[in-house]
Residue frames relative to the residue before (quaternion, step in Angstrom):
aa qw qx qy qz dx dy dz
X 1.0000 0.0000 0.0000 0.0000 0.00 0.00 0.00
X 0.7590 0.3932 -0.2848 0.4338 3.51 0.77 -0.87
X 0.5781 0.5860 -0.3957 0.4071 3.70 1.35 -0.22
X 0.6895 0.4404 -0.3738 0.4370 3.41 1.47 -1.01
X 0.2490 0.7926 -0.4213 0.3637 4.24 1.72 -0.50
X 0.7164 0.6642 0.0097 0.2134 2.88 0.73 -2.29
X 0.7243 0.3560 -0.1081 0.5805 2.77 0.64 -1.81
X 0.4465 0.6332 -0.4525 0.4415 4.24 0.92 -0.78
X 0.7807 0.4255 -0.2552 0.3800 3.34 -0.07 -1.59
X 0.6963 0.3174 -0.3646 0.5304 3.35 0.79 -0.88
X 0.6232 0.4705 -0.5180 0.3491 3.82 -0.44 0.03
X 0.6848 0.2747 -0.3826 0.5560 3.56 1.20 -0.64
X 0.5490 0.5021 -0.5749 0.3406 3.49 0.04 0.42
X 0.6020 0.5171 -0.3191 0.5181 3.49 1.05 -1.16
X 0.5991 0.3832 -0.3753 0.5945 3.98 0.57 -0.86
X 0.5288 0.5551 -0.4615 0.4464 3.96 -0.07 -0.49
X 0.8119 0.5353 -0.0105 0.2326 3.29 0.23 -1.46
X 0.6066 0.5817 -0.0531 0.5394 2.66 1.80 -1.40
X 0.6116 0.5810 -0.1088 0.5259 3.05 1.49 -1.24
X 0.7033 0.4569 -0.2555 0.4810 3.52 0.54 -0.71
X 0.5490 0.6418 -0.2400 0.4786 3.22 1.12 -0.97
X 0.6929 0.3852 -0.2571 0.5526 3.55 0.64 -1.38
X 0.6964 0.4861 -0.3824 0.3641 3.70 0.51 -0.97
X 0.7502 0.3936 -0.3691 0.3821 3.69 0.60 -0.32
X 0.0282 -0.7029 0.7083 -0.0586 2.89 -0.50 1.76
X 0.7956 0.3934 -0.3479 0.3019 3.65 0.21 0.00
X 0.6270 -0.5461 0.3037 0.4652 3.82 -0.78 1.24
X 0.8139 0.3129 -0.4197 0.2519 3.43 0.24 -1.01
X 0.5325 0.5781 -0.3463 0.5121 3.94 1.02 -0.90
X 0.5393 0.4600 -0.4638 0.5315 4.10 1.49 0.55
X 0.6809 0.5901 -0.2902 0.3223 3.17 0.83 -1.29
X 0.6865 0.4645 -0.2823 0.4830 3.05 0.64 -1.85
X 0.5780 0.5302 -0.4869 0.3844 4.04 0.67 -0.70
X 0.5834 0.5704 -0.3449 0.4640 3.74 0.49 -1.59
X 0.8146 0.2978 -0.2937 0.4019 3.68 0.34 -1.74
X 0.3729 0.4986 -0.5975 0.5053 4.36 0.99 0.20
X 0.8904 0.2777 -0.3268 0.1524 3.07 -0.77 -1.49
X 0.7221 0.4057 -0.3446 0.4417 3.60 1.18 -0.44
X 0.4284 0.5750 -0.5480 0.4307 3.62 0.51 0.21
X 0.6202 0.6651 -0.1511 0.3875 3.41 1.00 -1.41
X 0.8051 0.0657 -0.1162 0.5779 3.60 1.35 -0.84
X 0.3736 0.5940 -0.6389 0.3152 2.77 0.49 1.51
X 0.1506 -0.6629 0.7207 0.1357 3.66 -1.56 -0.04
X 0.7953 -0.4262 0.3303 0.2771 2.62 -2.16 0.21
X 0.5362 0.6976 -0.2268 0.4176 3.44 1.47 -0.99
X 0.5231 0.6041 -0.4153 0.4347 3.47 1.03 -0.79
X 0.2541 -0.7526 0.5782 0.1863 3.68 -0.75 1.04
X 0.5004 -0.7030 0.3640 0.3506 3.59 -0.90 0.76
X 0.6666 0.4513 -0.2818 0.5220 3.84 -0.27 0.76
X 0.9335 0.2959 -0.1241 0.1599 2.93 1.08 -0.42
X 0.4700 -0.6761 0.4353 0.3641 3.96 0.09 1.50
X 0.1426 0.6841 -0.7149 0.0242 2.11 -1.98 1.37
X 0.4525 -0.6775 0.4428 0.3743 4.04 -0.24 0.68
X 0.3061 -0.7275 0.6139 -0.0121 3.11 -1.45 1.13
X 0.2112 -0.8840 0.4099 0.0772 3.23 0.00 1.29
X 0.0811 -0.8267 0.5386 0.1412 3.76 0.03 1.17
X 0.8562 -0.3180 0.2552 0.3173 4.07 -1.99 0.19
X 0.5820 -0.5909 0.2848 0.4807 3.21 -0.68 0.58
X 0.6144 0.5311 -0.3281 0.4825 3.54 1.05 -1.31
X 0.8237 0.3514 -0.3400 0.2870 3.76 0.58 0.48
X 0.0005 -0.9086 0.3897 -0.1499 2.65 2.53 0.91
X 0.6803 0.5152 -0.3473 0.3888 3.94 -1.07 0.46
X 0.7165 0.5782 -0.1600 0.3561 3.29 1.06 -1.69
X 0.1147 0.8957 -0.4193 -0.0935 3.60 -0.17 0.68
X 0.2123 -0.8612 0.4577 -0.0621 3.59 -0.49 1.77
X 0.1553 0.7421 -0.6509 -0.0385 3.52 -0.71 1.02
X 0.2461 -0.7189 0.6344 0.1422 3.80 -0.99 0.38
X 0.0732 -0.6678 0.7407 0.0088 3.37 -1.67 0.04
X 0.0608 -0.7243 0.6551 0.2060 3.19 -1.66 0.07
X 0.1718 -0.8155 0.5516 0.0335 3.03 -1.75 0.66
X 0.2158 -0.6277 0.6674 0.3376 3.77 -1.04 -0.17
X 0.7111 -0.6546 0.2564 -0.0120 2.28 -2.23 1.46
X 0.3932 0.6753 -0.1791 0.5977 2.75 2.21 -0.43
X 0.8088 0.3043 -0.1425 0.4826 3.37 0.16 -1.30
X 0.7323 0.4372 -0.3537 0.3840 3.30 0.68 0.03
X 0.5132 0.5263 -0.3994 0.5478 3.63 1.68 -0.50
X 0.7508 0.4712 -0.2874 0.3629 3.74 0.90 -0.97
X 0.6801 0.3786 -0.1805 0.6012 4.11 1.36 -0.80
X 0.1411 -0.6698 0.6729 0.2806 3.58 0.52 -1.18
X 0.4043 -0.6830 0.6045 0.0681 3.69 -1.43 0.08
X 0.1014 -0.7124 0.6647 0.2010 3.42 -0.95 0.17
X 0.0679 0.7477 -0.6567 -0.0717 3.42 -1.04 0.58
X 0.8700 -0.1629 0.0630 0.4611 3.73 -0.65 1.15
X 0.7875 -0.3301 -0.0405 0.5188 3.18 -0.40 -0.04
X 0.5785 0.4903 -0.5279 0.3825 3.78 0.99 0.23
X 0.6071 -0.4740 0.6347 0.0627 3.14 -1.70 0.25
X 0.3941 0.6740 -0.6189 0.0856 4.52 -0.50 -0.24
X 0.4362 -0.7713 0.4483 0.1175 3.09 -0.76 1.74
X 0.6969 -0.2600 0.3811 0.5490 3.38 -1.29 -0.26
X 0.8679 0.4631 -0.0417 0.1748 3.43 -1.38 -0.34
X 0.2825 0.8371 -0.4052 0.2350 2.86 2.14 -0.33
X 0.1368 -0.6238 0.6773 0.3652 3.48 -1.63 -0.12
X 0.1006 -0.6101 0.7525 0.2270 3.58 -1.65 0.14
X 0.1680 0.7817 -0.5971 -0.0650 2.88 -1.39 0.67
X 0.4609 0.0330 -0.8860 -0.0388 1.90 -1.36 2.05
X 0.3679 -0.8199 0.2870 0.3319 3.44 0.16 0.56
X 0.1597 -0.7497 0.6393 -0.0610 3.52 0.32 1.85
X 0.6158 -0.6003 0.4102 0.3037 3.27 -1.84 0.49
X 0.7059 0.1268 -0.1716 0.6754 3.66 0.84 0.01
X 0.0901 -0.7271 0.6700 0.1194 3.47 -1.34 0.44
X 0.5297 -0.6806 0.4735 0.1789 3.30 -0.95 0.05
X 0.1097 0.7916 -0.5958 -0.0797 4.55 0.47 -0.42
X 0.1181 -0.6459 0.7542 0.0038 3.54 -1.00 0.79
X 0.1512 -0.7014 0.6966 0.0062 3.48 -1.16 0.86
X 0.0153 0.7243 -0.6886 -0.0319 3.59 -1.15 0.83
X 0.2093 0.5921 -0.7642 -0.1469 2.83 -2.22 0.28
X 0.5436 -0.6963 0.4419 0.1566 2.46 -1.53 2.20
X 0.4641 -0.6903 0.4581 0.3134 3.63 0.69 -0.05
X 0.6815 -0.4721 0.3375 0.4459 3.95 -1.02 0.21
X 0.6033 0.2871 -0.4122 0.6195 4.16 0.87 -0.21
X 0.9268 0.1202 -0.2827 0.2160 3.88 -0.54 -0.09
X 0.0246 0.8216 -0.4687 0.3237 2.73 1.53 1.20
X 0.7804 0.5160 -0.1671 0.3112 2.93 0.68 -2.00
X 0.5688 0.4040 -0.4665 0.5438 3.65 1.10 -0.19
X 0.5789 0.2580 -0.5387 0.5550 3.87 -0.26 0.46
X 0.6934 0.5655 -0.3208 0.3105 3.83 -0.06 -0.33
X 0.7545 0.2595 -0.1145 0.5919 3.29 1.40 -1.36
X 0.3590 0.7959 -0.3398 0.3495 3.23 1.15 0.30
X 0.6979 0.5499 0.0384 0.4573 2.70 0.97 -2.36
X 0.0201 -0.7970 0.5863 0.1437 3.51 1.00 -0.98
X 0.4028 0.7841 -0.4677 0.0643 3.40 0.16 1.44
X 0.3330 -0.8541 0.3687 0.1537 3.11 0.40 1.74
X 0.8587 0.3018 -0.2466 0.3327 3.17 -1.44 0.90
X 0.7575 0.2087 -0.2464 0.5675 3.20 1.73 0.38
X 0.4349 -0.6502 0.5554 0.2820 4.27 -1.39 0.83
X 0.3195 -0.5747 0.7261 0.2010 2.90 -1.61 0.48
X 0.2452 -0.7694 0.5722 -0.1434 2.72 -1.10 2.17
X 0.7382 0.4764 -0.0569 0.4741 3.29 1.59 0.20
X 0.2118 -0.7211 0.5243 0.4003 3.94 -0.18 0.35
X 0.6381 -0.4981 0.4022 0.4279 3.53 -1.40 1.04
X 0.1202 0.6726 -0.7190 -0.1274 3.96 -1.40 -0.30
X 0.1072 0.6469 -0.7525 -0.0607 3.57 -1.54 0.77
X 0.5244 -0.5370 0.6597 0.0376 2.51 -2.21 0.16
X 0.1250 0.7760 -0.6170 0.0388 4.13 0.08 0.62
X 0.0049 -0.6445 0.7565 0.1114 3.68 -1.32 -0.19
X 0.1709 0.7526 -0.6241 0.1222 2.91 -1.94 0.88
X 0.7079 -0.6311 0.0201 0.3166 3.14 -1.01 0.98
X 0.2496 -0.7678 0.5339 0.2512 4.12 -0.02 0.27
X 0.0958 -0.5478 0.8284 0.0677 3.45 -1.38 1.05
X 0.9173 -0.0779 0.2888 0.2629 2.90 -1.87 -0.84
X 0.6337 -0.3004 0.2740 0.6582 3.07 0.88 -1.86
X 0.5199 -0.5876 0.5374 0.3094 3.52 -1.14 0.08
X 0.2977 0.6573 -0.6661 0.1888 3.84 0.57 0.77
X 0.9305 -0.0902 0.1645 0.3145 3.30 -1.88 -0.30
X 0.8362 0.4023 0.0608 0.3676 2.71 0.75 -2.37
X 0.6230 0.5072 -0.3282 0.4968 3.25 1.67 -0.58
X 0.6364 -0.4859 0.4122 0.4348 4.26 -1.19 0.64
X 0.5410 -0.4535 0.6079 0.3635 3.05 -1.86 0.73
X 0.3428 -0.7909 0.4341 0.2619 2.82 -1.16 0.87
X 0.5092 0.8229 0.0107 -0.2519 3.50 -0.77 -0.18
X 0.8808 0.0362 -0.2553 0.3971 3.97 -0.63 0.29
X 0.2750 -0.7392 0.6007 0.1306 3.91 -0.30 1.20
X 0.3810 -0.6809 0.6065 0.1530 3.65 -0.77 1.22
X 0.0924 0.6977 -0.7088 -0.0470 4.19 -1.03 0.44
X 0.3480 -0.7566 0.5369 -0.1349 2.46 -1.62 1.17
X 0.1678 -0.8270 0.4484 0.2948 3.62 -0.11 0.37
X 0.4669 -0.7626 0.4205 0.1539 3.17 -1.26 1.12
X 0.6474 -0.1142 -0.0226 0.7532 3.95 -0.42 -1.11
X 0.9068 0.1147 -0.1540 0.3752 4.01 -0.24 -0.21
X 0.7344 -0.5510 0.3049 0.2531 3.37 -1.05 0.92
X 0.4245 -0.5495 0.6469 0.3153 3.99 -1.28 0.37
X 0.0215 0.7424 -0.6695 0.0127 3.35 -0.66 1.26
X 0.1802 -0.7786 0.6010 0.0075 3.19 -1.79 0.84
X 0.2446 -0.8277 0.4874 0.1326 2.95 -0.73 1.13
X 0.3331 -0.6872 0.6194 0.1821 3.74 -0.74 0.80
X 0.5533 0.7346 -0.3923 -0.0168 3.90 0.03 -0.55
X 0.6125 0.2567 -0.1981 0.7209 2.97 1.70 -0.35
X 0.6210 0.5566 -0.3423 0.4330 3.63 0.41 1.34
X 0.6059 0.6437 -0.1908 0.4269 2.81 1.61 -0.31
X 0.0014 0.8226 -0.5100 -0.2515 3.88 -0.80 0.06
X 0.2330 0.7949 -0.5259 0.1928 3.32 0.56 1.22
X 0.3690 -0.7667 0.4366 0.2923 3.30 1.34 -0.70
X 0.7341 -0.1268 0.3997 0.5341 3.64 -0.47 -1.18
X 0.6881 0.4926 -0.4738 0.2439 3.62 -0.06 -1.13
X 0.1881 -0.7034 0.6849 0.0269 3.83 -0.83 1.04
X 0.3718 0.5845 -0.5447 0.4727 3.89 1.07 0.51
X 0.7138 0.5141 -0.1821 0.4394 3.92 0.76 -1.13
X 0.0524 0.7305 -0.6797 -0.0404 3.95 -0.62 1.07
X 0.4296 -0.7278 0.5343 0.0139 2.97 -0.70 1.70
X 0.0348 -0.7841 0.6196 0.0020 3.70 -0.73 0.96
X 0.4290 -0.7155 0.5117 0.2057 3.43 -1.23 1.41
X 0.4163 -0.7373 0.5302 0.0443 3.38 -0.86 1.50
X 0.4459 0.7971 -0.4039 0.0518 3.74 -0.46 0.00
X 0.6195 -0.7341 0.2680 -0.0736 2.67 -0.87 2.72
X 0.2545 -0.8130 0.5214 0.0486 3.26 0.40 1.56
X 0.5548 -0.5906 0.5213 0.2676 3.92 -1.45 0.62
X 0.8351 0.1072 -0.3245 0.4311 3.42 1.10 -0.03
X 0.9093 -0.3263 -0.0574 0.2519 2.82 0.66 1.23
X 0.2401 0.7547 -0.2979 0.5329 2.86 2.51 -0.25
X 0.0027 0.4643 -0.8855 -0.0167 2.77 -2.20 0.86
X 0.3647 -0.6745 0.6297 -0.1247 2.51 -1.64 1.92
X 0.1449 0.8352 -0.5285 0.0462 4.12 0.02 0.83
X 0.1159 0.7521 -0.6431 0.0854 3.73 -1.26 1.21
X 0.5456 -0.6138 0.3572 0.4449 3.53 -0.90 0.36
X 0.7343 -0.3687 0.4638 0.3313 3.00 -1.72 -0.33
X 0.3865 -0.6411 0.6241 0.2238 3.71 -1.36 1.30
X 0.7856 0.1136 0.0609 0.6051 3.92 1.06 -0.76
X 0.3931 -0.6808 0.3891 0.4802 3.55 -0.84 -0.08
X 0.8518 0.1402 -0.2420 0.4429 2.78 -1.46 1.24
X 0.4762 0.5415 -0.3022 0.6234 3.55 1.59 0.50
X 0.0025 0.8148 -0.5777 0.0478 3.64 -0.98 1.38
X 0.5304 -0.6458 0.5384 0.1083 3.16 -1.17 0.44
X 0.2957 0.7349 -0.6027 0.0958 4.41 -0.94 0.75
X 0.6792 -0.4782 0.5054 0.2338 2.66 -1.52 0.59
X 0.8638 0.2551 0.1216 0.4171 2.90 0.00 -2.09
X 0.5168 -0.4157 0.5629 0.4932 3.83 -1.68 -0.57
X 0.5083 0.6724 -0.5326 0.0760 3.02 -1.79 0.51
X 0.6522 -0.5192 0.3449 0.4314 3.55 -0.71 -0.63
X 0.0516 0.8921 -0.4442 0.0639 3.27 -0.46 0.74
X 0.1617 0.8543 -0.4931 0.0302 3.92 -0.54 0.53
X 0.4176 -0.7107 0.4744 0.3089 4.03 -0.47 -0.03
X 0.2706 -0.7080 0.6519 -0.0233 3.23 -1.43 1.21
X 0.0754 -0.7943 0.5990 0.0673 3.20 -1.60 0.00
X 0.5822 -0.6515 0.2578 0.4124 3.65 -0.28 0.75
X 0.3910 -0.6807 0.4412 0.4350 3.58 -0.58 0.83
X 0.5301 -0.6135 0.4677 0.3520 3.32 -1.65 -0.01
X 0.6552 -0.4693 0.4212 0.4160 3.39 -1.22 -0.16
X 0.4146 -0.6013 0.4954 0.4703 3.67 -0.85 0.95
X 0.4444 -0.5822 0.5241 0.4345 3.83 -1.31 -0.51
X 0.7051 0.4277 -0.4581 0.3318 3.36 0.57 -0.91
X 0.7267 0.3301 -0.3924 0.4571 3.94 0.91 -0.59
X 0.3701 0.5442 -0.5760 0.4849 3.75 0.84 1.56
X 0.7504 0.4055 -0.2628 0.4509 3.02 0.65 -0.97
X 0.5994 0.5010 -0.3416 0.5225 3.67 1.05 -0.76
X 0.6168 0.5953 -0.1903 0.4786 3.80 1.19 -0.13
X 0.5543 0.5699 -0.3441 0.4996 3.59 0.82 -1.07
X 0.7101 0.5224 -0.3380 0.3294 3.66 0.07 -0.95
X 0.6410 0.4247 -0.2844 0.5726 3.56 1.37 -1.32
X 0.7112 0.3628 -0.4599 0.3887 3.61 0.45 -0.37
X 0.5777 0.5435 -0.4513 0.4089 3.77 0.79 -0.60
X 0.6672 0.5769 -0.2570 0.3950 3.66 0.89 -0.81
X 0.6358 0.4621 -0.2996 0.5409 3.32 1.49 -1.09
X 0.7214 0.5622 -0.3219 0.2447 3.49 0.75 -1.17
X 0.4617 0.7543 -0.0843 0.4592 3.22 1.82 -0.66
X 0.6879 0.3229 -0.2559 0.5975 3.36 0.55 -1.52
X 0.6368 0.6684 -0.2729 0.2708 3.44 0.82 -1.11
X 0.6073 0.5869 -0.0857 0.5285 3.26 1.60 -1.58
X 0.7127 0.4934 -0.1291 0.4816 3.42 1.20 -1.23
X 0.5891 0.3500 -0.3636 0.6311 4.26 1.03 -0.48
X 0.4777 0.4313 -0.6475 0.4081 4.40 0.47 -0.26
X 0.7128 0.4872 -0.4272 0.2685 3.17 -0.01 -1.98
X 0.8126 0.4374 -0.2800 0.2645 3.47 0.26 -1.98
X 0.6416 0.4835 -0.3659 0.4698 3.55 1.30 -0.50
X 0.4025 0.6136 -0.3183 0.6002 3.96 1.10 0.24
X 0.6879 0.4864 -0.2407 0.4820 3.35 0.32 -1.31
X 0.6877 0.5117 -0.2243 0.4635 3.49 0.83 -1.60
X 0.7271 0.3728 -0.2805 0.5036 3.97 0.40 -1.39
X 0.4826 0.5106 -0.5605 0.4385 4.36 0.92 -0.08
X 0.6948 0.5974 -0.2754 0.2908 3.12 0.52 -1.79
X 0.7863 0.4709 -0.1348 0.3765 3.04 1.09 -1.33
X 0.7710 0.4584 -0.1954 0.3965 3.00 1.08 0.04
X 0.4607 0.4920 -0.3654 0.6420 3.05 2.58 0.32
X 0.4703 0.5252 -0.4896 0.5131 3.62 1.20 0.20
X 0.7811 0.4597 -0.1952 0.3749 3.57 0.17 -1.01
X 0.4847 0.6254 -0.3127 0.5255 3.91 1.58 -0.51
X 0.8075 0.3323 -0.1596 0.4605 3.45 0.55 -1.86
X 0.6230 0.4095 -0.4548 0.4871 3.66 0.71 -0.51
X 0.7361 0.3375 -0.4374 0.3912 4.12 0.27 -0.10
X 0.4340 0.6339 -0.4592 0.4460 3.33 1.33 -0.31
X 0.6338 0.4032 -0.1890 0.6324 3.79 0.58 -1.71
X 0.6247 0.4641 -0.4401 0.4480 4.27 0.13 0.42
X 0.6726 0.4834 -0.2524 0.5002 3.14 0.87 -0.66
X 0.7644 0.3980 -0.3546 0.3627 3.29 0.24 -1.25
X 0.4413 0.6907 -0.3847 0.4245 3.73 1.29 -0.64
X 0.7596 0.4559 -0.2531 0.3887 3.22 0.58 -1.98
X 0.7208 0.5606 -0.2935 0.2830 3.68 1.17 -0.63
X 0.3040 0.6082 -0.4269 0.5962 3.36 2.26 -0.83
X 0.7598 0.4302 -0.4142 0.2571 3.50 -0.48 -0.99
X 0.5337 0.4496 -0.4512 0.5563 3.25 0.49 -0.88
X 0.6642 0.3522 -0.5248 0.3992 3.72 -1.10 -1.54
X 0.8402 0.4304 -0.3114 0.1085 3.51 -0.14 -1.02
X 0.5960 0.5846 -0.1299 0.5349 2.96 1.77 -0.14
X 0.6927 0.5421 -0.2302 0.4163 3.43 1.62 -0.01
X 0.7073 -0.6068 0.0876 0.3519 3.36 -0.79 1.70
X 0.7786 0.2640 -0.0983 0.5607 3.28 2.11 -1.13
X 0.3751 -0.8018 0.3097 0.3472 3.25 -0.47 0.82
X 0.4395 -0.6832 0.5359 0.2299 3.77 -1.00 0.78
X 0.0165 0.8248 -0.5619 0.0608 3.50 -0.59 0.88
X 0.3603 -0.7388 0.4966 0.2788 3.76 -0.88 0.94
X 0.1193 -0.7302 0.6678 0.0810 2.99 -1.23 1.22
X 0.8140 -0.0369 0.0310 0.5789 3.55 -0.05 1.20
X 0.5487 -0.5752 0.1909 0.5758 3.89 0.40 -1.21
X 0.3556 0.7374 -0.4005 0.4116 3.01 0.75 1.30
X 0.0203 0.8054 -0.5527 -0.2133 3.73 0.45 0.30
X 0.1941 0.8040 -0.5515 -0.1085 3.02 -1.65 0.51
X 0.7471 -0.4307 0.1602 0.4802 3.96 -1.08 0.37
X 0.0897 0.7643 -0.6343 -0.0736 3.43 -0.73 0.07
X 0.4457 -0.7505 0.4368 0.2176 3.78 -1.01 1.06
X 0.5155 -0.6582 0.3700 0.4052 3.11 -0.77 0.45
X 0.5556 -0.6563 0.3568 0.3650 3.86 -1.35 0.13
X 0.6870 0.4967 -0.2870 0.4461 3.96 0.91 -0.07
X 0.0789 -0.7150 0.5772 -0.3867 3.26 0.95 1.95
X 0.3773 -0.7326 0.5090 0.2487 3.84 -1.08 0.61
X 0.2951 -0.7608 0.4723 0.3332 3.52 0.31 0.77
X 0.5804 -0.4151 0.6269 0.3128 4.00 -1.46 -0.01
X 0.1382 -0.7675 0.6169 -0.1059 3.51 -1.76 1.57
X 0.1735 0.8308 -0.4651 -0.2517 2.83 0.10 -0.32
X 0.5573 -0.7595 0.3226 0.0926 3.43 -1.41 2.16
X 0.7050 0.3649 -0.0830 0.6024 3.65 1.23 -0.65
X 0.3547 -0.6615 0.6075 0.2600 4.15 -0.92 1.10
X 0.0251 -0.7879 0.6153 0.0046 3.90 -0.35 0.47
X 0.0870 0.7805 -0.6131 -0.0864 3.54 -0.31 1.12
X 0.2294 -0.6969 0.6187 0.2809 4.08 -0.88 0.08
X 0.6526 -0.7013 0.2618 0.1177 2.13 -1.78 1.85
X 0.6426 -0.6361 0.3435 0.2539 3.34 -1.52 0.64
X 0.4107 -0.7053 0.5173 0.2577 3.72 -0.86 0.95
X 0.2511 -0.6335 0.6772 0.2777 3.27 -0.95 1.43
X 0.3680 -0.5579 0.7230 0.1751 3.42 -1.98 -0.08
């Protein structure tokens, strides 16, 4: 009787579970889950500074959580690297409590998509599993009795929280793809800038953060396209030519009529000059007219005879 008790409880716990799991579709009701369960397994033993992975239920299989703690001091004065983020020197926290806590996720390639479909950013893929970065205050433990905990704000100081995507990514090789860091504001904002490096970003703040790239074009509404552009490119191709066609024309119209103006204007002249101009071979030249007075002569003049 008590084995079959047993086995009840656990199936509704597993159905419990299961259930919750499906029900969080929304980033924060993830977070706040991620920030229960690891506060929860920590201990006193945890050494400050130092990562350790936080294994989460099966139904949250994918998700990958490591945490640390820190003081607030030492962290504004060293900064820290945790996985693929980066927190310079100089950070602010605010509030600045005496220990904080940082949890680091990556939601992996299946719960990615609830920061993705969430966002509803049309016209670009997630080319990237999500990763964030939260802090928050640390007591003792997170039992009953101890405050809710919650969220420490970071800030970047003289230099930015960089993150590195490189071993997160599922682009592969292709260098055809510029990847743009994506990063998923609480009220709903998407925030997009380029890359400090490839496949290397740049924030300000905590949050969630992954890289996109513009979607392509479907094919079939390329292919359902090509015609209107071949048709446009054409008509388009076809008024240069004919308007060309027109300003040649026009302007062998306009050559031969002044060409045929001139010569006219030059007949005119020749014809109008005192001497006339006559082609000798191709050579014009003057020629006098014929009604000149010829020479008479007015008086018989014989010379005188030679006596002997």
């Amino acid at each position: 009787m008590g084995f079959f008790f047993f086995l009840f409880i656990l199936t509704i716990s597993s159905l419990t579970s299961s259930m919750a799991s499906h029900n969080l579709q929304s980033p924060h009701l993830l977070d706040l889950y991620i920030r229960d369960y690891t506060l929860k397994s920590l201990d006193n033993t945890v050494k400050t500074g130092t990562l350790h992975s936080v294994p989460l239920p099966e139904n949250f299989s994918g998700i990958d959580v490591d945490t640390a703690r820190f003081r607030c001091g030492s962290l504004r004065r060293y900064g820290a690297s945790v996985k693929e983020f980066h927190v310079g020197v100089g950070v602010s926290l605010n509030p600045c409590a005496e220990r904080i806590v940082i949890i680091r996720q990556n939601l992996g390639s299946n719960w990615s998509s609830i920061y993705f479909n969430n966002y509803r950013l049309t016209g670009y893929q997630l080319v990237s599993s999500i990763l964030g970065i939260l802090a928050y205050n640390s007591g003792n433990n997170s039992s009953s009795s101890s405050p809710v905990p919650f969220e420490v704000g970071i800030s970047a100081g003289e230099k930015p929280i960089t993150i590195d995507f490189r071993n997160s990514t599922r682009m592969g090789n292709d260098t055809r793809m510029r990847p743009i860091c994506a990063s998923f504001e609480r009220d709903g904002r998407v925030t997009l800038a380029k890359e400090i490096s490839p496949l290397i970003c740049s924030v300000l703040r905590q949050g969630h953060f992954g890289l996109v790239v513009e979607e392509p074009e479907p094919v079939e509404l390329r292919k359902k396209e090509r015609p209107w552009k071949v048709a446009i490119g054409s008509a388009i191709g076809a008024a240069i030519g004919a308007f060309l066609l027109g300003l040649l024309l026009v302007a062998m119209f306009v050559r031969v009529k002044k060409r045929t103006r001139m010569e006219e204007l030059e007949i005119r002249a020749y014809e109008e000059e005192a001497l006339q101009v006559s082609m000798v071979g191709h050579v014009r030249a003057p020629t006098a007219p014929g009604t000149r007075t010829m020479p008479s002569i007015e008086h018989e003049y014989l010379p005188p005879s030679r006596r002997r």
